[in-house]
SEDRENSE-373514 format. One record per residue: x, y, z of N, C-alpha, C in turn. Coordinates in steps of 0.02 Angstrom, whole numbers. Example, Ala and Ser with C-alpha at 12.3 -4.5 7.8 and 13.67 -1.06 7.14 Angstrom:
{{660,-284,390},{615,-225,390},{660,-165,390}}
{{642,-112,354},{684,-53,357},{645,2,394}}
***
This chain:
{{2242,1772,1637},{2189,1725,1618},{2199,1659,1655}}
{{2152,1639,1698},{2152,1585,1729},{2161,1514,1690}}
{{2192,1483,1662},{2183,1410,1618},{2169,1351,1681}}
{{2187,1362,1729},{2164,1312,1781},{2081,1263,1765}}
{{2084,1230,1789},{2031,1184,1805},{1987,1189,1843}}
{{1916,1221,1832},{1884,1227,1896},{1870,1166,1938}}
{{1884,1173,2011},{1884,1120,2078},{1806,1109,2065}}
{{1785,1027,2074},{1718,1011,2087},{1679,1030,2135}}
{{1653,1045,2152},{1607,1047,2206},{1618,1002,2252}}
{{1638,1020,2329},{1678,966,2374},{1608,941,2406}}
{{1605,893,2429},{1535,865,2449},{1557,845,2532}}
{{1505,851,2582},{1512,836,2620},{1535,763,2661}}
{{1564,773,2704},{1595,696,2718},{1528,649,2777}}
{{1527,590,2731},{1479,561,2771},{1510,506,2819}}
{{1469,477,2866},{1490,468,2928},{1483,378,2898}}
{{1474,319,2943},{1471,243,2937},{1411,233,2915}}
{{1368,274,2968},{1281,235,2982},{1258,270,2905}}
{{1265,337,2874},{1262,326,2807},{1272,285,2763}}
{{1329,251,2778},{1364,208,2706},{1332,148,2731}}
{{1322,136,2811},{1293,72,2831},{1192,59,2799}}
{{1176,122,2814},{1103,137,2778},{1107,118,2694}}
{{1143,150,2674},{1137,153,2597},{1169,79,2575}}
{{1211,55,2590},{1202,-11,2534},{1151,-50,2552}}
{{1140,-67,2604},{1066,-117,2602},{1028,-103,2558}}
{{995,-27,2588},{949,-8,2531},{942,-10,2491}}
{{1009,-3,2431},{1022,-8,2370},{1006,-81,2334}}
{{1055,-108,2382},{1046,-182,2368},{985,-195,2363}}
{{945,-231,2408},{878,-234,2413},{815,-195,2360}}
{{841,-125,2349},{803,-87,2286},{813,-104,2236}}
{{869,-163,2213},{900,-153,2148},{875,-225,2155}}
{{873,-275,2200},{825,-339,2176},{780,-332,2156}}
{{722,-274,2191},{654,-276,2189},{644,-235,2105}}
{{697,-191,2099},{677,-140,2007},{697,-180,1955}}
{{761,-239,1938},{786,-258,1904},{715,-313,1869}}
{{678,-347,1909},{602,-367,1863},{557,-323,1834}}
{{560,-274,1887},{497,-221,1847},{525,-159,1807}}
{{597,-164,1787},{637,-138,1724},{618,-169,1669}}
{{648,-247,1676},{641,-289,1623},{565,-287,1612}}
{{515,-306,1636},{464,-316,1615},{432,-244,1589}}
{{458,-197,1604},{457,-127,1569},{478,-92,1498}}
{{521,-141,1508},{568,-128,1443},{532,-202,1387}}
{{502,-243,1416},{472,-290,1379},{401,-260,1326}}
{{366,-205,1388},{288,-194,1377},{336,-126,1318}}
{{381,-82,1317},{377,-30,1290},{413,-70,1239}}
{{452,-104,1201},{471,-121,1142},{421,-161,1110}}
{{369,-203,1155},{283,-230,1122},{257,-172,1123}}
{{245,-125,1154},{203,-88,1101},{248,-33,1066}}
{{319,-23,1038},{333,3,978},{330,-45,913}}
{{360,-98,930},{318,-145,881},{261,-143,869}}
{{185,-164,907},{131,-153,893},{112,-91,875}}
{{129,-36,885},{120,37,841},{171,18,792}}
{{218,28,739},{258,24,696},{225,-30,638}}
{{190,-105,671},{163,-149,647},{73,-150,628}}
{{46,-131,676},{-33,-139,692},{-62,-65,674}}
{{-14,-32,733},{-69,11,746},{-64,94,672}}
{{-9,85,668},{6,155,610},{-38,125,557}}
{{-18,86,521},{-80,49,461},{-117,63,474}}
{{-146,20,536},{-243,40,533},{-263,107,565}}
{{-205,129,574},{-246,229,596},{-227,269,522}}
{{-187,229,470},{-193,277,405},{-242,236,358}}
{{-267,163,368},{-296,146,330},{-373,181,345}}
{{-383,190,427},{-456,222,437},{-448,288,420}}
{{-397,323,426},{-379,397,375},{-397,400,311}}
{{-382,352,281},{-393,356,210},{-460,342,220}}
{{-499,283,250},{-570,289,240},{-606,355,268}}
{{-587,366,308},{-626,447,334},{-632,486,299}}
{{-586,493,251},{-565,549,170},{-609,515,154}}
{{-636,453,118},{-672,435,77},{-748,426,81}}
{{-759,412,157},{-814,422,175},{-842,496,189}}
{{-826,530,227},{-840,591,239},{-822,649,209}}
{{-755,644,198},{-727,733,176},{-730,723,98}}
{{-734,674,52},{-725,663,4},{-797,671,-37}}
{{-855,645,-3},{-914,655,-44},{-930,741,-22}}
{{-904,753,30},{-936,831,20},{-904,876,-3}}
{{-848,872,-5},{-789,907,-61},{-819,906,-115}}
{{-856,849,-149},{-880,840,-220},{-948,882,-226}}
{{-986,858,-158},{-1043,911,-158},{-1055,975,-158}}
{{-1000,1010,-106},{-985,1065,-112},{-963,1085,-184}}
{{-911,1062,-223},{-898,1085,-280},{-928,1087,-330}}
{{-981,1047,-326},{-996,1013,-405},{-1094,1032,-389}}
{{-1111,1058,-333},{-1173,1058,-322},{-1188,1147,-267}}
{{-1147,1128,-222},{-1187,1206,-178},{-1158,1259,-214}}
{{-1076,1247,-251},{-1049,1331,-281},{-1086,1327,-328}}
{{-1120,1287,-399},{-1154,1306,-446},{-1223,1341,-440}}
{{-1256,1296,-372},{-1312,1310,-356},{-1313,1380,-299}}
{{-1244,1404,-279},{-1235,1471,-229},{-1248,1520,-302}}
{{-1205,1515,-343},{-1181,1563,-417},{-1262,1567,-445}}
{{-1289,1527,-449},{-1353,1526,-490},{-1402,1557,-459}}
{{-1398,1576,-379},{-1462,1579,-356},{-1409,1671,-339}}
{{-1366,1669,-337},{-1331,1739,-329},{-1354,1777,-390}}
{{-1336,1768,-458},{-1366,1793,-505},{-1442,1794,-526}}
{{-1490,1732,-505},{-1539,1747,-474},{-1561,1824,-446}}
{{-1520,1821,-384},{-1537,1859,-324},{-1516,1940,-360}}
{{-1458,1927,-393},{-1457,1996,-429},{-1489,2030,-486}}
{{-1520,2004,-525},{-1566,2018,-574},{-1636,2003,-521}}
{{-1661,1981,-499},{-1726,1983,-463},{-1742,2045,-411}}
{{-1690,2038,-362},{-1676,2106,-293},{-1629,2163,-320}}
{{-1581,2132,-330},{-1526,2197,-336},{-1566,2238,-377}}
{{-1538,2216,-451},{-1577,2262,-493},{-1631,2310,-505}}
{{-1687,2280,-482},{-1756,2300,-458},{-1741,2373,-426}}
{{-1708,2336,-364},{-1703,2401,-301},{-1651,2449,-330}}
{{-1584,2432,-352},{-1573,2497,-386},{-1622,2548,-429}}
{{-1645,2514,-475},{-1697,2542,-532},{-1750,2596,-465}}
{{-1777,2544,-412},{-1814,2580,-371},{-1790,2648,-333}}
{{-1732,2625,-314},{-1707,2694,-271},{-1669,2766,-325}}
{{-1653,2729,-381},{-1632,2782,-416},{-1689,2827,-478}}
{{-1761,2795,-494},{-1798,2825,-515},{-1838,2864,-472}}
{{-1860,2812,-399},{-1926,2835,-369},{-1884,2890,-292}}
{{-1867,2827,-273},{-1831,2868,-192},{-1805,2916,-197}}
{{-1736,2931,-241},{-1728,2971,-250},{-1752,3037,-254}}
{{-1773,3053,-347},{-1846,3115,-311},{-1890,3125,-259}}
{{-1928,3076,-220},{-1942,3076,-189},{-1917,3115,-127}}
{{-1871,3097,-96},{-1829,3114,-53},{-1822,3191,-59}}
{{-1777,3182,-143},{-1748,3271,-142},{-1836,3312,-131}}
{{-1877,3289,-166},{-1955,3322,-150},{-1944,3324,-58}}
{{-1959,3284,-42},{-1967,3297,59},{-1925,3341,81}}
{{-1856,3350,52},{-1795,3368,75},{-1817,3472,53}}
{{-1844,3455,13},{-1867,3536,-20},{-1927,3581,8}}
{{-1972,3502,25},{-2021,3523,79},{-2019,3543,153}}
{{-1983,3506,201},{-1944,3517,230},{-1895,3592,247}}
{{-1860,3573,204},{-1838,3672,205},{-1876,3726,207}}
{{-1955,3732,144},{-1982,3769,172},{-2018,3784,233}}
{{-2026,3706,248},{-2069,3713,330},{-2027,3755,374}}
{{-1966,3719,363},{-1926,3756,421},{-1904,3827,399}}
{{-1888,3855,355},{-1890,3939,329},{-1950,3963,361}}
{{-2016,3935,343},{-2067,3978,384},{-2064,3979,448}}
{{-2062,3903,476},{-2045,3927,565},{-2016,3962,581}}
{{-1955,3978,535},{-1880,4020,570},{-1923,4112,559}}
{{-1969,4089,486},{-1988,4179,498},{-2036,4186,555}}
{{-2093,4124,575},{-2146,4139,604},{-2093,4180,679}}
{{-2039,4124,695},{-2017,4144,772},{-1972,4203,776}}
{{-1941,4255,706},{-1895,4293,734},{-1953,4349,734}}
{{-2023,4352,690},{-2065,4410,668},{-2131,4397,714}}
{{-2140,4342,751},{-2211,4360,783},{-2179,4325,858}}
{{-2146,4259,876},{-2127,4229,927},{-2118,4285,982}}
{{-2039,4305,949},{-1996,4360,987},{-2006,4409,1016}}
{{-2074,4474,985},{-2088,4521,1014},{-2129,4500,1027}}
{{-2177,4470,1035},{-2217,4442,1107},{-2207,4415,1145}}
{{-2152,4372,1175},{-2103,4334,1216},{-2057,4413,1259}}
{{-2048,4444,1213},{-2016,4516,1260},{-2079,4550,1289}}
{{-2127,4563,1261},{-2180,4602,1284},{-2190,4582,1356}}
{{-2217,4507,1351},{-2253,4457,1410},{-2182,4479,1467}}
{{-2127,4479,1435},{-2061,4461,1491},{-2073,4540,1526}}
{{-2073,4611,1494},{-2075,4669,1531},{-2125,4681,1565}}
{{-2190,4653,1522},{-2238,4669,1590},{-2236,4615,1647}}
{{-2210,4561,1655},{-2200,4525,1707},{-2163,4566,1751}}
{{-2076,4594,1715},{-2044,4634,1763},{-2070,4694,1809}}
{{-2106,4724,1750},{-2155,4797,1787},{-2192,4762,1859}}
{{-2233,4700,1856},{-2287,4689,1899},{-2265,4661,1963}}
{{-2191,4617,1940},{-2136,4600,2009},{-2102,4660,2038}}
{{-2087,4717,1995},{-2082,4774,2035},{-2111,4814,2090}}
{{-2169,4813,2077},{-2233,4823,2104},{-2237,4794,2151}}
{{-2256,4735,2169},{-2273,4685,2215},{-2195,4691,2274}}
{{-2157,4695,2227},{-2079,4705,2279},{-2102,4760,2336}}
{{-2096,4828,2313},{-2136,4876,2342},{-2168,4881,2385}}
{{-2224,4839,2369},{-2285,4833,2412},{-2270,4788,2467}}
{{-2228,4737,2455},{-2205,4698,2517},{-2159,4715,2543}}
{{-2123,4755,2567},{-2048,4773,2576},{-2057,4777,2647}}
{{-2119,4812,2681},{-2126,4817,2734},{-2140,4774,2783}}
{{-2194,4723,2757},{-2206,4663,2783},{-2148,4604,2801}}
{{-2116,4594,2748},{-2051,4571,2730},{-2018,4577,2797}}
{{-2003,4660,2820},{-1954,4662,2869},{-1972,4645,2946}}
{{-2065,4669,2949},{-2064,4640,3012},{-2054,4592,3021}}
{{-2094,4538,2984},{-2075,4465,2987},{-2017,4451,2995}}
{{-1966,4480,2991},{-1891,4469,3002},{-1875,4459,3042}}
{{-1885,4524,3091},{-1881,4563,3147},{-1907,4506,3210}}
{{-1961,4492,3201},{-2000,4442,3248},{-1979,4367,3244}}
{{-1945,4347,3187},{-1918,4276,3186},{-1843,4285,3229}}
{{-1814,4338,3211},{-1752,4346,3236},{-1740,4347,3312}}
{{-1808,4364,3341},{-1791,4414,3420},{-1842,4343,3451}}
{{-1895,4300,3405},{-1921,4262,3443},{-1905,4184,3452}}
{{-1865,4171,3394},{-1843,4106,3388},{-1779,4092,3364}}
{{-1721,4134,3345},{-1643,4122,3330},{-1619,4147,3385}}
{{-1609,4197,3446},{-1584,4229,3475},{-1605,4186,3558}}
{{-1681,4160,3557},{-1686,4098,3612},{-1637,4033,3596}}
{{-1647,4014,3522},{-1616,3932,3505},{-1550,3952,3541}}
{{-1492,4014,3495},{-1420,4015,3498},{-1401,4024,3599}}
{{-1453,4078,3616},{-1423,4049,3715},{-1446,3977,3718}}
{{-1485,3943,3709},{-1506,3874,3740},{-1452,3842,3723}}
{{-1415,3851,3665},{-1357,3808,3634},{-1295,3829,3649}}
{{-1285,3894,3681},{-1208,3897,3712},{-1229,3891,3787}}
{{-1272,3890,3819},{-1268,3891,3911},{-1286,3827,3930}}
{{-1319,3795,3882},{-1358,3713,3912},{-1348,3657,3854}}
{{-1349,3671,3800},{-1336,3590,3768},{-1272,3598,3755}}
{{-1220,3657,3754},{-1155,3627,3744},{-1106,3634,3799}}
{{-1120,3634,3849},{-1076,3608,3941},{-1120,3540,3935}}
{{-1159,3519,3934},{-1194,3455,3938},{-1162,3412,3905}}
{{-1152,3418,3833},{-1133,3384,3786},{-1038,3378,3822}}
{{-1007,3414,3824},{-932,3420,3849},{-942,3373,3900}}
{{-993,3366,3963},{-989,3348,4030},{-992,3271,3997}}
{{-1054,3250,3952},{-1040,3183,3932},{-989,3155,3884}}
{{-952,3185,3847},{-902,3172,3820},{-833,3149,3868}}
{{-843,3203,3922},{-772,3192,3960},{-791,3117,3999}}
{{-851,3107,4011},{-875,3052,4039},{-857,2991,4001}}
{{-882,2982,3938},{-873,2933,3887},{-776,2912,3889}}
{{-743,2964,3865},{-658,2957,3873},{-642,2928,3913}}
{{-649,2939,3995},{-661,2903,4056},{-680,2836,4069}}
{{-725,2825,4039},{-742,2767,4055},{-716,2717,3999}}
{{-706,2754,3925},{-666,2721,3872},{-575,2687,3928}}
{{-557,2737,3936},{-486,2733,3955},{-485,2674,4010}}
{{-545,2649,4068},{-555,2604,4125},{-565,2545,4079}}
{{-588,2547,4020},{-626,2477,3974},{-528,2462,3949}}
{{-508,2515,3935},{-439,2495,3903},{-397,2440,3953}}
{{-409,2493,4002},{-362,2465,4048},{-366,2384,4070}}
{{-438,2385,4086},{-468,2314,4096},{-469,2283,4053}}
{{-460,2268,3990},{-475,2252,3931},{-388,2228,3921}}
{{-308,2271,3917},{-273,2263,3906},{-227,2197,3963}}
{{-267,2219,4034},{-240,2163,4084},{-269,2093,4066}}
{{-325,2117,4035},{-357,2004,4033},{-301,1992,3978}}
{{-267,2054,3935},{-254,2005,3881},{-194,2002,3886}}
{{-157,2018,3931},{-102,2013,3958},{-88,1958,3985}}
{{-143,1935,4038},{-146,1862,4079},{-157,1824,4000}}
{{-195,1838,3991},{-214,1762,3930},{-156,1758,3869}}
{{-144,1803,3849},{-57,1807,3820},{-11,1740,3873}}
{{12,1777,3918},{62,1726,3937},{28,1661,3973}}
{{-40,1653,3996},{-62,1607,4009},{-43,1526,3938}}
{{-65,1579,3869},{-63,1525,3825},{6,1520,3792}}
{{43,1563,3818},{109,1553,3804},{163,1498,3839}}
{{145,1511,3911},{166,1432,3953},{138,1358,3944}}
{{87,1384,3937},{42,1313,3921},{40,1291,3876}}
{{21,1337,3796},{30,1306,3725},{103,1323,3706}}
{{124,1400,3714},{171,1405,3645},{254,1345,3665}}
{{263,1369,3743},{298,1336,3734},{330,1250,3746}}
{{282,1206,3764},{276,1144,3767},{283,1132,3688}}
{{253,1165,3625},{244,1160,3541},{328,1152,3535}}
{{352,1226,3571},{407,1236,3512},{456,1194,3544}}
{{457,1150,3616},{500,1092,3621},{480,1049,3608}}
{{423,1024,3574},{421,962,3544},{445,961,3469}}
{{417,1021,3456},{458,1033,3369},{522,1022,3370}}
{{566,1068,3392},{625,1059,3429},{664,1004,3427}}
{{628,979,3502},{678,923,3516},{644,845,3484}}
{{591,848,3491},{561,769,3441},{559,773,3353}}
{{511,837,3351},{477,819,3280},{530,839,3223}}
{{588,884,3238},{633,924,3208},{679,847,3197}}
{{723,827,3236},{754,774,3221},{723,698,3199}}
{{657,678,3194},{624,652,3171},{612,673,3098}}
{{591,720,3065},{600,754,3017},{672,738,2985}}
{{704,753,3014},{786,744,2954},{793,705,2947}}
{{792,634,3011},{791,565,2991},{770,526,2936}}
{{676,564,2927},{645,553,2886},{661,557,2816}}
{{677,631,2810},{729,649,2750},{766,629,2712}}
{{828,610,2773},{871,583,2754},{848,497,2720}}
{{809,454,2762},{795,416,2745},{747,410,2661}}
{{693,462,2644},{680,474,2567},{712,467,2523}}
{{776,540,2557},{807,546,2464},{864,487,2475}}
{{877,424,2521},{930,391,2522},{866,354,2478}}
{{824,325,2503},{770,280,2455},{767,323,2384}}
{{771,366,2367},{761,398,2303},{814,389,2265}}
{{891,404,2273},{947,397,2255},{941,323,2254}}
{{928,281,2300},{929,213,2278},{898,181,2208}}
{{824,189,2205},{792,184,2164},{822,218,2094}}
{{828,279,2095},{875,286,2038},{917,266,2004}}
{{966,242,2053},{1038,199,2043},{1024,125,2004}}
{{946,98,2040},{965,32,2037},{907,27,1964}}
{{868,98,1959},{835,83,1888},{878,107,1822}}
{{940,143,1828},{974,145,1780},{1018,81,1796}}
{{1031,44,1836},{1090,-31,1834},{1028,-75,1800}}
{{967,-71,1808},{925,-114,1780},{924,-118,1705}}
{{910,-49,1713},{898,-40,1626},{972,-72,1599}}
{{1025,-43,1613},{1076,-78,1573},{1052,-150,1579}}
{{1057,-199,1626},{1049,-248,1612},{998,-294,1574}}
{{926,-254,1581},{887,-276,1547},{893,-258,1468}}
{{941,-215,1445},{970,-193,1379},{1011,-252,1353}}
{{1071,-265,1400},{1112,-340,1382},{1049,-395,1373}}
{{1021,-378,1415},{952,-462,1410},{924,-467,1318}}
{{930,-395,1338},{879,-402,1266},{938,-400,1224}}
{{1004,-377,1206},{1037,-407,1163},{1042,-476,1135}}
{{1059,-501,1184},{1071,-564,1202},{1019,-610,1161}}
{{946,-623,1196},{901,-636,1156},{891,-603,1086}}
{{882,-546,1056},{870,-533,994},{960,-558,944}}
{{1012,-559,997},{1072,-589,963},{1039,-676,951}}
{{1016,-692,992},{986,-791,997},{927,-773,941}}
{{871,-732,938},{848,-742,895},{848,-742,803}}
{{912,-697,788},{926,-683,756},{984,-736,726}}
{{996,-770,764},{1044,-855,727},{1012,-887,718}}
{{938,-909,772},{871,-962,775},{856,-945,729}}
{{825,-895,702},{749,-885,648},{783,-837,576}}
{{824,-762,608},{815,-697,536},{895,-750,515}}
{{941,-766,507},{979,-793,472},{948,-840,428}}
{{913,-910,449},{900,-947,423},{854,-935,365}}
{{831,-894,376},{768,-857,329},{803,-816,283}}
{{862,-766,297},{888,-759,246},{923,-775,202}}
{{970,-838,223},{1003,-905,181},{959,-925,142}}
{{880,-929,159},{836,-962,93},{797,-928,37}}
{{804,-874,82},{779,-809,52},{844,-785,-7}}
{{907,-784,10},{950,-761,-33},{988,-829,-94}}
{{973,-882,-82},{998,-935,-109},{948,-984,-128}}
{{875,-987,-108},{820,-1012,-139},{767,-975,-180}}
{{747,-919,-143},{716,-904,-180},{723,-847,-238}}
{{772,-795,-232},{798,-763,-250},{819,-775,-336}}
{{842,-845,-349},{844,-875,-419},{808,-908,-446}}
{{753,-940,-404},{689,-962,-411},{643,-890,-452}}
{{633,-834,-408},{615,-779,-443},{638,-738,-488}}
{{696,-741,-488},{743,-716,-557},{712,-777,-628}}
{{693,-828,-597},{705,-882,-676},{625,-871,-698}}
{{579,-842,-638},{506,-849,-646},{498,-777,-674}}
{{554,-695,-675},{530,-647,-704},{565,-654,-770}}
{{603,-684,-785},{660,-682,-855},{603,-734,-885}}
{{571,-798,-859},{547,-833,-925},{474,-828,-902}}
{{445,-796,-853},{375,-787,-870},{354,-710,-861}}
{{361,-687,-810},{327,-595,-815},{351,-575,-878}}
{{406,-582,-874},{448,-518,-931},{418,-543,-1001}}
{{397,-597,-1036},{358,-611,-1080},{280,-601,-1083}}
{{271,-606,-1024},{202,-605,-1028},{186,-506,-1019}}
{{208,-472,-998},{223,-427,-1004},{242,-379,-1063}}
{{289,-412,-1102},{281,-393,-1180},{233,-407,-1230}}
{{200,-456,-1211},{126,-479,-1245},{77,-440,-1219}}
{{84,-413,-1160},{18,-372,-1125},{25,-278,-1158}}
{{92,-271,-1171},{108,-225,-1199},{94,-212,-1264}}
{{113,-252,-1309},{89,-276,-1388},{30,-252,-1385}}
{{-3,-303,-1340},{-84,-292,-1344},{-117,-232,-1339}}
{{-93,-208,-1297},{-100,-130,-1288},{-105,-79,-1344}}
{{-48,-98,-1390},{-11,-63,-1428},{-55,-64,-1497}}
{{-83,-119,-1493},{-124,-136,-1546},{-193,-121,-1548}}
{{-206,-120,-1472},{-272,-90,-1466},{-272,-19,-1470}}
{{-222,17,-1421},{-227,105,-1432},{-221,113,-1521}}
{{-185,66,-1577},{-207,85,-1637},{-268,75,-1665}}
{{-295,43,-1643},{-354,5,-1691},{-406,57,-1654}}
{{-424,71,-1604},{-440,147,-1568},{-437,196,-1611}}
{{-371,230,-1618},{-341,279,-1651},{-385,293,-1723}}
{{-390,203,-1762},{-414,210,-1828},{-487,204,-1807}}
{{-488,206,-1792},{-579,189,-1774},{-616,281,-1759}}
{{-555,279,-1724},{-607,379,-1704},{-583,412,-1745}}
{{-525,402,-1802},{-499,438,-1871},{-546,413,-1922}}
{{-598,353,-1930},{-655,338,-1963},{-707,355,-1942}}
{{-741,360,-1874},{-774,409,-1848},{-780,479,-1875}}
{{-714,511,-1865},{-714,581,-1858},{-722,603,-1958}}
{{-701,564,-1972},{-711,572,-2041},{-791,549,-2105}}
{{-819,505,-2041},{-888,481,-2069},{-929,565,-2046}}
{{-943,571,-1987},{-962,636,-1958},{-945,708,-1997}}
{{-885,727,-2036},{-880,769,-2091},{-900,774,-2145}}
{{-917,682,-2168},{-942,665,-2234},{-1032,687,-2232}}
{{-1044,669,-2175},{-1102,660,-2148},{-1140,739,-2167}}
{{-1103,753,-2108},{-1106,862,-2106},{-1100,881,-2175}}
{{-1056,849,-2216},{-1046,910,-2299},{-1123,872,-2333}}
{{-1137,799,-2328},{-1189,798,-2366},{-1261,831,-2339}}
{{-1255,841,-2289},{-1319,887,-2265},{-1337,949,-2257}}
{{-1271,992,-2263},{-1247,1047,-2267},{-1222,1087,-2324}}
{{-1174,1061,-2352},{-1134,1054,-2394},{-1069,1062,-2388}}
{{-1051,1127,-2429},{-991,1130,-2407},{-964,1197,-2371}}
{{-941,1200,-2318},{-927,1265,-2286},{-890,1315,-2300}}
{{-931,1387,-2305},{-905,1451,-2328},{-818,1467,-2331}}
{{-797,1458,-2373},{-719,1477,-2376},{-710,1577,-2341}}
{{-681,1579,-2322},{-657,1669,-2310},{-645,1697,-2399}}
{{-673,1758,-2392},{-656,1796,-2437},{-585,1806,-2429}}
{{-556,1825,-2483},{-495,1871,-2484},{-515,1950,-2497}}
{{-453,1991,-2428},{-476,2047,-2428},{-406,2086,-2453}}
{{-428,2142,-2485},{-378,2167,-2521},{-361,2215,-2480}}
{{-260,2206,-2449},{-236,2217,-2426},{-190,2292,-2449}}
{{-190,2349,-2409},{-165,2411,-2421},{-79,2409,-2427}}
{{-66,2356,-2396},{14,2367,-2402},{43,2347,-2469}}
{{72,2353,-2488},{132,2345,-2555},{129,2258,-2554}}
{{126,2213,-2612},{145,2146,-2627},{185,2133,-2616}}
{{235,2081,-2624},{317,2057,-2631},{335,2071,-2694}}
{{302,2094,-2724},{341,2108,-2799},{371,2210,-2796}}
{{283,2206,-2760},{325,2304,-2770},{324,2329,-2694}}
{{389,2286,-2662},{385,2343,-2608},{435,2369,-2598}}
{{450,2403,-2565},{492,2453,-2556},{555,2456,-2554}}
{{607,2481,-2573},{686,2483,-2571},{721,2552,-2568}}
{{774,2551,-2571},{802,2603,-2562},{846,2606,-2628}}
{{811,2588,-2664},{842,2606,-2725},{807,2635,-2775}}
{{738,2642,-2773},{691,2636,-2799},{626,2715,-2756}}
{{615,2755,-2812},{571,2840,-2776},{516,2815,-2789}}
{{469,2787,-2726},{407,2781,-2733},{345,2839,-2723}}
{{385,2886,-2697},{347,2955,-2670},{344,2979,-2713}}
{{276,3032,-2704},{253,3070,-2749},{321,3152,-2768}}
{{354,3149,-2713},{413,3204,-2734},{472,3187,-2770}}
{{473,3131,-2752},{539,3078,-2798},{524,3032,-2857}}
{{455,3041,-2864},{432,2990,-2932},{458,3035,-2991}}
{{505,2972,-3047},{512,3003,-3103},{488,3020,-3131}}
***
């Protein structure tokens, strides 16, 4: 098991005019970022303050109004108006349509139907007899005497048939097939071998221009390109390169040395502001007013507070007796206009009393009664 240390990654060794390139740059990058850090780091802690302070409040205080304005009255409408008025016009809709049309399809359609469905069958039973008992043997009849009369006619033409054969064969297939092996197909070969021929002269001529024009544009364009790539634009290029990511690595370097420092800045100041202004404020805050408001809740809220309570206390009773004189005028009210309301019968109960029920000491059955 290896416990060793893996070796870093060895980095290449750089030469003067590197190290001579790169501190300027640095330098110089790190004057020009160290203002537009700070003033970066100024605009992003103003506006976490101004969001934390301004802006969260008034995007939940317009939240809460949006609930109240919009989603809130139609929540109520929806609930309290379209479901009563959906339910009402649904039961509506089902005693008016539903109902109806059941009643309709199960008294009228119904029979109806099975009636068509019965009618129907017989139509089609009779077709099925009309076509196996009258269709069929007249459909065979018509079919044999057709066969008999094409027999016939076969017969009668058989002879005709063949001369006509005879005379197409000897006057017009047997001229076409010599015209087509002695004269259109040596003709056809003679121009074919011609066409190849003159294909193969087009090649030839065709492959030499592009031969010349190949290396023509190869001396002239390709390779004048690939020594300028080469020898100018190729080492121009790395220079370039090199010169980027040295500006990039700079800029990096000198916006993290910024930021630290613009971090100390801002210590520094929020350390100065915080002796100038949040101390002093809390020395008066913890030693002025602090017993100032202790002496103002011990000898005035906290009394006035137990009096607001009292009051309370006296009113939820005098309430209390008021709807217990209410509720009791309203009974007096009801018995004198009414009278007095039906008591329950007593109903005579099958089970045994508490005096005679049952024990085990005691033969209540008709086999054990003394």
């Amino acid at each position: 098991m290896d416990l060793e240390k893996p070796a870093a990654p060895s980095r290449q060794p750089e030469g003067c005019l590197v190290v001579a390139v790169r501190l300027p740059v640095r330098i110089v990058v790190l004057v020009l970022v160290v203002p537009v850090r700070m003033v970066w780091d100024a605009l992003v802690a103003g506006g976490r303050l101004l969001r934390d302070t301004v802006l969260r409040p008034f995007g939940r205080a317009l939240l809460w109004l949006g609930r109240a304005v919009f989603v809130w009255p139609f929540v109520a409408l929806w609930r309290y108006a379209v479901v009563p008025a959906g339910r009402a016009l649904g039961w509506l809709g089902h005693v008016l349509v539903v109902v109806p049309a059941g009643w309709l399809y199960r008294g009228v359609l119904t029979p109806l139907g099975h009636a068509l469905l019965w009618l129907a069958r017989g139509a089609g039973a009779g077709l099925a007899w009309m076509y196996a008992r009258l269709l069929c043997p007249v459909g065979r009849a018509v079919a044999w005497l057709l066969t008999g009369a094409g027999a016939v006619l076969a017969a009668l033409g058989f002879g005709a048939y063949t001369a006509v054969a005879w005379l197409a064969r000897y006057l017009i297939a047997v001229p076409a097939r010599w015209l087509y092996t002695w004269v259109l197909a040596p003709a056809g070969r003679a121009v074919a071998w011609c066409a190849r021929g003159l294909g193969r002269v087009l090649g030839l001529l065709v492959t030499g221009a592009g031969l010349a024009l190949y290396w023509t544009a190869r001396v002239l364009l390709v390779l004048p390109a690939l020594a300028l790539w080469r020898w100018v634009l190729a080492p121009a290029g790395r220079f370039l390169g090199f010169l980027g990511r040295e500006l990039a690595d700079a800029l990096g370097h000198a916006w993290r040395v910024a930021g630290r420092i613009s971090r100390a800045v801002g210590r520094a100041l929020g350390t100065l502001f915080r002796w100038i202004l949040v101390e002093p404020v809390r020395w008066v805050y913890r030693t002025v007013l602090t017993p100032v408001g202790h002496v103002v809740r011990d000898a005035v809220l906290r009394p006035v507070a137990a009096g607001l309570r009292a009051v309370g206390r006296v009113t939820r009773e005098a309430l209390a007796t008021a709807r217990d004189t209410v509720r009791q005028t309203r009974a007096e009210f009801r018995r004198m206009l009414f009278g007095e309301p039906r008591r329950p019968e007593a109903v005579d109960r099958r089970e045994p009393t508490a005096h005679d029920t049952r024990t085990l000491g005691r033969s209540t059955t008709a086999l054990t009664k003394d």
